[in-house]
C-alpha positions as CSV (number, residue, x, y, z in Angstrom):
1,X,102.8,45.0,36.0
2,X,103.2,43.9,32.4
3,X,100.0,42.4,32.2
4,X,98.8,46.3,32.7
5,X,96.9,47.1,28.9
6,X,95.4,50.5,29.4
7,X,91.8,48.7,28.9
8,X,89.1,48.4,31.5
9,X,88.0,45.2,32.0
10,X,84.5,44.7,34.0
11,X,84.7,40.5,34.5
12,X,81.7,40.2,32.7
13,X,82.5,37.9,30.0
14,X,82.6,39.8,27.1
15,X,82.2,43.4,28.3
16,X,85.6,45.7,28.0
17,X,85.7,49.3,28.6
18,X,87.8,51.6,26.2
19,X,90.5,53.9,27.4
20,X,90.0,54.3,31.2
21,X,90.9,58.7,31.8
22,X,93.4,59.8,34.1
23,X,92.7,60.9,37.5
24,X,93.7,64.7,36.5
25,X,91.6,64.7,33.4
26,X,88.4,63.2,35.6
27,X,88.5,66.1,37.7
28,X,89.6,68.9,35.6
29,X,86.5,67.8,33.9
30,X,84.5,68.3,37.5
31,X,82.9,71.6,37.9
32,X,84.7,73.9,40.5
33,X,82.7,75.1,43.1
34,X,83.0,78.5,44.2
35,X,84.0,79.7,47.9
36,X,80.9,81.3,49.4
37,X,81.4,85.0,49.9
38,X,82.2,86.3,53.5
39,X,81.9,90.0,54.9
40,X,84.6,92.5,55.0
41,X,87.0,92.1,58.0
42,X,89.2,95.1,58.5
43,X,92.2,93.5,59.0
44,X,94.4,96.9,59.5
45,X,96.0,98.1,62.6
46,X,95.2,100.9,64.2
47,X,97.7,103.2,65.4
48,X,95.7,103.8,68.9
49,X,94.9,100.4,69.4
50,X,98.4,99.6,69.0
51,X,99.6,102.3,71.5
52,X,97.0,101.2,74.1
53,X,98.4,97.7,73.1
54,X,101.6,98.2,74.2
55,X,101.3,100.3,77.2
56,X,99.6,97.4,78.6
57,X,102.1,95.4,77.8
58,X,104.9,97.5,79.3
59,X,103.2,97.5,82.3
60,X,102.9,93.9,82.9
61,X,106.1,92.2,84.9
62,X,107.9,89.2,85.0
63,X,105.7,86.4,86.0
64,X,105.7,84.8,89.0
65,X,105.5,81.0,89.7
66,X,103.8,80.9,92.7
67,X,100.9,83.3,91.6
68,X,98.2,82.6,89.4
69,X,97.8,86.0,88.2
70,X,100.5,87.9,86.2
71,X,101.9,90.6,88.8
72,X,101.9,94.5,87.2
73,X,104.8,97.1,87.7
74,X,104.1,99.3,90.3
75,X,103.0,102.6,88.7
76,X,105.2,104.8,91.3
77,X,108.8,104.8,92.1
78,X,110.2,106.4,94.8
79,X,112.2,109.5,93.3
80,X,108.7,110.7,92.1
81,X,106.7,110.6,95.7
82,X,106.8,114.0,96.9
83,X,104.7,115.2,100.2
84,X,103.1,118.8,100.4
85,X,104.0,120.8,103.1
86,X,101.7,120.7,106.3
87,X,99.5,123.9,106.9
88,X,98.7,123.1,110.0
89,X,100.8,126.0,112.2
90,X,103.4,124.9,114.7
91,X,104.4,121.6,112.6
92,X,108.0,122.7,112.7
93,X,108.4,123.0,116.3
94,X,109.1,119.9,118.1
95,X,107.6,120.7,121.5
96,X,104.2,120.6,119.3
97,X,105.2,117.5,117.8
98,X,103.1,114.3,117.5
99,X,103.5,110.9,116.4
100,X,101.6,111.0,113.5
101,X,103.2,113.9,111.7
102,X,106.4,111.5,111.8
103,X,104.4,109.4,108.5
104,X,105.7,110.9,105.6
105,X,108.6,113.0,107.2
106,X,110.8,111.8,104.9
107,X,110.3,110.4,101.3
108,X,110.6,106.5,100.8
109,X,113.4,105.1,99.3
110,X,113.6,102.6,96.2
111,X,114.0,99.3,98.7
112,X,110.6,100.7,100.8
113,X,108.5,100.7,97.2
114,X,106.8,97.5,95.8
115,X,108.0,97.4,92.5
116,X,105.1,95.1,91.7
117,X,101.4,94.1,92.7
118,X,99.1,91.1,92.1
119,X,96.0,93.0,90.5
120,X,92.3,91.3,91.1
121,X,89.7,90.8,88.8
122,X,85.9,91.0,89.5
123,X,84.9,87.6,87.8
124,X,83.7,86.2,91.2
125,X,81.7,88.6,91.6
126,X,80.0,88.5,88.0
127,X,79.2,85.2,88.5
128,X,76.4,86.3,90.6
129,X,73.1,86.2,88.5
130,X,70.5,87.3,91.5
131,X,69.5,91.3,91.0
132,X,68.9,91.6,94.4
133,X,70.4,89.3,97.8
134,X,68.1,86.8,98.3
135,X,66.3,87.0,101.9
136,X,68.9,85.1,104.6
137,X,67.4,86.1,107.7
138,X,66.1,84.0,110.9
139,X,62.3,83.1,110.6
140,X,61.3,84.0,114.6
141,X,57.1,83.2,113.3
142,X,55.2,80.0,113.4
143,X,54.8,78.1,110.0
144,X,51.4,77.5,110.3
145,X,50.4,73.5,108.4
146,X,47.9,73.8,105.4
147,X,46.8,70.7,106.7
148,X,46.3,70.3,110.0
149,X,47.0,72.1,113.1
150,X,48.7,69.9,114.9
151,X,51.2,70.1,112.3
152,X,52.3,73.7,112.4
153,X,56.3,74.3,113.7
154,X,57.1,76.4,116.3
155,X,60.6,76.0,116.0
């Protein structure tokens, strides 16, 4: 790179440049262009939003491989299930007794409880646009032909 001069030279015979500026000084010379303004975005936290944040969060469970939805904790456990008393008269005496005051004779234990449950979403069903079900009943009438009547169904 000795043969390097400093000196622009254009190949037209008898043409050269002067001092050729640095790339810094070309564009410190450009004219900066300013960022166009945008609106205010509240960018703080909110201490609710936060707390309903993290309740939601403390709900959710491990995940599961096999499902495609993330399972939630169950919101009950067992040691907090407590069953009022009958009012019905004569529930204590067991020549009165029937089969089905035997559900919820005694509180569940931790092993009986889910401890977690596969929640569904209604997206299927917002994907309907229709206001009203369209009409899917059986036609018992004759379509009669606009054309002829030889043409009309009576099937």
């Amino acid at each position: 790179n000795g043969l390097y001069k400093g000196h622009w030279h254009s190949g037209v015979p008898g043409s050269q440049v002067g001092d050729v500026p640095r790339i810094s000084e070309v564009l410190a010379a450009k004219p900066t262009v300013r960022r166009p303004l945008r609106p205010l975005v509240a960018s703080a936290k909110t201490i609710l939003a936060d707390a309903i944040r993290e309740e939601a969060q403390t709900r959710m469970a491990d995940k599961v491989v096999s499902a495609d939805v993330i399972p939630k904790k169950f919101p009950v456990e067992a040691r907090a299930i407590q069953y009022p008393p009958s009012g019905k008269r004569g529930t204590d005496n067991p020549l009165y007794a029937t089969s089905s005051q035997s559900y919820g004779g005694a509180v569940p234990l931790d092993h009986q409880v889910p401890d977690r449950y596969f929640p569904s979403t209604n997206n299927f069903t917002k994907e309907f646009v229709d206001l009203k079900p369209r009409y899917t009943g059986l036609q018992t009438r004759a379509g009669p032909s606009r054309v002829h009547k030889a043409l009309d169904d009576f099937y």
